[in-house]
N, C-alpha and C positions, 0 to 999 in steps of 0.2 A: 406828486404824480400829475403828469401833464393830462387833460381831461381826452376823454377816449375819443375816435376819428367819427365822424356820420359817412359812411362809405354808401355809394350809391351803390344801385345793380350790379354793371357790369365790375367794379370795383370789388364786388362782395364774392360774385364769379372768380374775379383773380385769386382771389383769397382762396377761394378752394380748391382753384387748377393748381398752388403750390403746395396745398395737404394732401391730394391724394398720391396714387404711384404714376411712374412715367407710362407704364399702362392702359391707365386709367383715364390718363388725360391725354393719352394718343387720342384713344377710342371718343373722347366727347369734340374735338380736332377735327375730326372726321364729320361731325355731323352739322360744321358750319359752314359759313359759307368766306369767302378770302376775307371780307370785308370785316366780316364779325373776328375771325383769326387778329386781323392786325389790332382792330381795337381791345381783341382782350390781351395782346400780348404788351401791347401799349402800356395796359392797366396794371398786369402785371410787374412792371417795371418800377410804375408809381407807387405799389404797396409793398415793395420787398425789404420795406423795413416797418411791419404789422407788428405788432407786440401779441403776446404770447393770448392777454385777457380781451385785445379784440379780437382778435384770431377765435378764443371761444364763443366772443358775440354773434360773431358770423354763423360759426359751424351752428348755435342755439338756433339762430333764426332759420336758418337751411334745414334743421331737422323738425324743428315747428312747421315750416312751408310743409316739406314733406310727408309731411304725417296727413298735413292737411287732403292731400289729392289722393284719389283712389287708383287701384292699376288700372281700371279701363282707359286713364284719362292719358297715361302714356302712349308711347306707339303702338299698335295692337296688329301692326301687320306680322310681325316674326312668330308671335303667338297665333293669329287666324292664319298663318302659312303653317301649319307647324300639326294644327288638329287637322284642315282642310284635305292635308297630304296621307294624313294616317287615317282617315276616313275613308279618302276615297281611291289612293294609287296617287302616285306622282302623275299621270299622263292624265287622267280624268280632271285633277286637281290646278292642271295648269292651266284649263277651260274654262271652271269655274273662277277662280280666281282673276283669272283678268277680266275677267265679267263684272267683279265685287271690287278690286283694289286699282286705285287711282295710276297711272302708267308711270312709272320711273323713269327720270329725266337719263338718256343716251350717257354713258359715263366720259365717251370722248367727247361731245358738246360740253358738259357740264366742267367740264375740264379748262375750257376756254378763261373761265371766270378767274383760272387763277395764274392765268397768263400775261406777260407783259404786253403792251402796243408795240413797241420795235419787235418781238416776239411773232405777231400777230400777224403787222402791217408784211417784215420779210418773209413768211409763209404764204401770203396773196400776192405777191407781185406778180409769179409765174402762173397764175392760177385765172381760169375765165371770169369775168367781171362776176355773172352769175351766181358762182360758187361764193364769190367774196361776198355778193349781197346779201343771200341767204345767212354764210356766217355771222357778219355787222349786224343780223338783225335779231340774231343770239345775244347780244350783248348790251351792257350798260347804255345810253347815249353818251355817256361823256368818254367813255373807252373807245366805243364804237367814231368818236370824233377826232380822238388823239389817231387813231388807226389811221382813220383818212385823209390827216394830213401827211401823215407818213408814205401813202402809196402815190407811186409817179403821177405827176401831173396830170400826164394824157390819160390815167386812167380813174381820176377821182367822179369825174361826171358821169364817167359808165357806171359806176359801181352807185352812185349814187339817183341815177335814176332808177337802177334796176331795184335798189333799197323799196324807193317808191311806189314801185310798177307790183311789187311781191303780194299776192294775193292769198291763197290755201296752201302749205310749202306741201308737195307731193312725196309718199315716201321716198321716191327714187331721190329727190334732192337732198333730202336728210343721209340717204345711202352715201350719197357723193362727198357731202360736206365731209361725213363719218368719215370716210375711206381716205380723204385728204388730211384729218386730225390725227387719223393714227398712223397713214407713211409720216408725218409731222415728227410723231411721237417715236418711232423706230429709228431714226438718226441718232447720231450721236451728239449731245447737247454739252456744252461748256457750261460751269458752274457757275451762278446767276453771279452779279457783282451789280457795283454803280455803273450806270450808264454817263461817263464824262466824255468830252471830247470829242474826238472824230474829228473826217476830212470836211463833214458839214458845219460843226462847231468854226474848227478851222479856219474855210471861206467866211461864216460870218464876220471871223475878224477880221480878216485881211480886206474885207467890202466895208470896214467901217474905217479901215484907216488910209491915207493920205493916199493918192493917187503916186507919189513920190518915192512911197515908202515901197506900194507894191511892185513899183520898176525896180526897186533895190535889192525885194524881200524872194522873189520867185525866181527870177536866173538861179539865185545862189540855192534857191531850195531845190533844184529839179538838178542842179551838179548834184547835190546829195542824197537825192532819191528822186527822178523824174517821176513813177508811180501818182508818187502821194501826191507831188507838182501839181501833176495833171489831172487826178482826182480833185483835190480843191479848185484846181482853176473852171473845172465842169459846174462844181456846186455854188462858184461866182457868178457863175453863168449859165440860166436856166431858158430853155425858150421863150418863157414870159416875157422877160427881159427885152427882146424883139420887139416886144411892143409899144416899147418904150421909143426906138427910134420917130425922130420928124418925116417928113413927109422925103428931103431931101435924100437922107440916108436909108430911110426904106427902099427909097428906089434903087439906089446904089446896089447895095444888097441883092435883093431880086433882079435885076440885071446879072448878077454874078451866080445865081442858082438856078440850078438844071430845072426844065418843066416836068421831069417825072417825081424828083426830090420834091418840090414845090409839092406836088399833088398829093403825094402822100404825106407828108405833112400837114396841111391842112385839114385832109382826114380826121385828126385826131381834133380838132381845135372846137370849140362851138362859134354859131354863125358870126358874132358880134368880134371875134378875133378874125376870123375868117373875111370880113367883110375891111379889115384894116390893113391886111394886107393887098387883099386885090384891088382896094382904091389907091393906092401907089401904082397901079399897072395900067396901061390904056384899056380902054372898055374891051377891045380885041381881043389883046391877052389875057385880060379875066374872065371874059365869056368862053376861051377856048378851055382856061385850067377848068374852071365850072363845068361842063361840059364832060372833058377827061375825068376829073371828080366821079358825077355821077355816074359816068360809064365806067368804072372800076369796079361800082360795088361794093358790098364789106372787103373791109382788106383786115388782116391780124393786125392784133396792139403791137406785137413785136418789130412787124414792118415799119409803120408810124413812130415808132419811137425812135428805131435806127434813123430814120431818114431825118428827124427833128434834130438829133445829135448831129448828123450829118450838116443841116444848116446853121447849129450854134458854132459848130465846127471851124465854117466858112468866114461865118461874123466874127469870130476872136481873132482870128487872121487878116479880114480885111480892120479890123478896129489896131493889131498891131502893129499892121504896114501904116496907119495912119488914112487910110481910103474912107473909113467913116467914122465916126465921133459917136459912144454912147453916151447919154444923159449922165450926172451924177457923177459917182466915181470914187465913192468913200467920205469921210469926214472933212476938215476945213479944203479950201480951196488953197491951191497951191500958188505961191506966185515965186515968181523969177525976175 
């Protein structure tokens, strides 16, 4: 007989979420949190071949522990709701009570935890930078970080100063975030799967291979489905990308773009982008967009973004007439 397993914690855990009923181990599911789900489900995987005399080792040391603790030591709020109420009336008891028991966490926030980032991130896209900060600040940092790379460019430095700027969050904010979780929640959702692929997966490839390969690869794709075409060719080409032009081709460029497109545009950029483009332009013309700028005022993210599409627009057009040259251009260099 092979010598018996030394099973850690949560490993001794699995061992009992497969003894009890399905019940039983809904109801203890319930009371974790995503984090701790995955790893005991993890765990469980790793013991589902227990033998019958460790499986008794377990349950021995479980009902040992248990013996060991008293009821107070469990939860005592179902019990202190339970006399509080038949003491004093449901309506007197609900004043006292929140006066004695610690506030439960909002069940539509608490919700978030067990949510995806592409989940998360398409739910704030349409949504005021504001609202998005308050949510991010619900969350993990490392969730909260997958999130923000996932929302549009032009909107990562709102949301992420306003993360910063977040002081006392006021009920009405919690109201708002609330009310945005649960229209979230009343949609109709598709059944979770692996996230592969995509039109941004896609561009990656196509920005990693030959310059040669993607004159070859994209005529024939957009005869087959123009859509996805021109969906990947957007996420080959992002407004950052702009910034990548020389001084030459910048100029080219902005020559070719209208001064209201320009203006809004910019809008959305922080200074140090802002300042690279209007040093391709005579002092004239950048003191006049600067000027227009400031005389606009807040403009919507919706505005700025259409008008930033609007100029990548421009650039993939004058880059396939051949009028300006971007940097790079995928994997080895091509020769002829």
């Amino acid at each position: 007989m092979n010598a018996p397993r030394k099973f850690n914690g949560i490993e001794r855990a699995a061992v009992l979420m497969m003894v009890v009923g399905d019940e039983e181990a809904a109801a203890i599911l319930q009371k974790l949190d995503p984090d701790e789900v995955r790893q005991l489900g993890s765990a469980m995987m790793s013991v589902a071949d227990v033998s019958e005399w460790e499986m008794a080792q377990v349950l021995d040391d479980f009902t040992g522990r248990a013996q060991e603790r008293s009821a107070i030591q469990f939860d005592p709020r179902p019990k202190l709701e339970s006399v509080v109420t038949k003491a004093l009336g449901p309506e007197r008891a609900g004043a006292v009570l929140a006066r004695i028991l610690p506030p439960q966490p909002n069940e539509s926030i608490a919700a978030l935890a067990w949510m995806e980032p592409t989940e998360i991130a398409a739910m704030l896209e349409e949504e005021h930078p504001q609202i998005a900060a308050v949510l991010m600040a619900h969350l993990e940092s490392a969730i909260a970080a997958q999130v923000l790379e996932m929302l549009p460019e032009a909107m990562q430095p709102q949301v992420l100063r306003r993360v910063a700027r977040l002081g006392p969050v006021t009920s009405e904010a919690i109201a708002a975030l609330t009310e945005v979780l649960e229209r979230h929640a009343r949609q109709p959702r598709r059944a979770a799967g692996v996230q592969m692929g995509g039109t941004r997966e896609a561009a990656k490839i196509m920005s990693s291979a030959r310059k040669i390969t993607e004159q070859k690869v994209m005529p024939k794709l957009a005869k087959l489905d123009r859509e996805i075409a021109r969906a990947i060719e957007e996420q080959m080409f992002v407004f950052d990308n702009l910034l990548e032009l020389d001084d030459k081709n910048m100029g080219t460029l902005l020559r070719n773009i209208d001064s209201d497109i320009l203006v809004r545009s910019l809008k959305g950029v922080d200074e140090a982008a802002r300042t690279r483009f209007l040093s391709c332009m005579s002092s004239r013309a950048a003191d006049t967009i600067r000027d227009e700028m400031e005389a606009r005022g807040p403009m919507k993210m919706a505005e700025v973004l259409e008008a930033q599409k609007t100029m990548i627009a421009i650039a993939r057009q004058l880059v396939k007439d051949g009028t300006i040259t971007m940097p790079g251009g995928g994997g080895d260099d091509d020769y002829v």
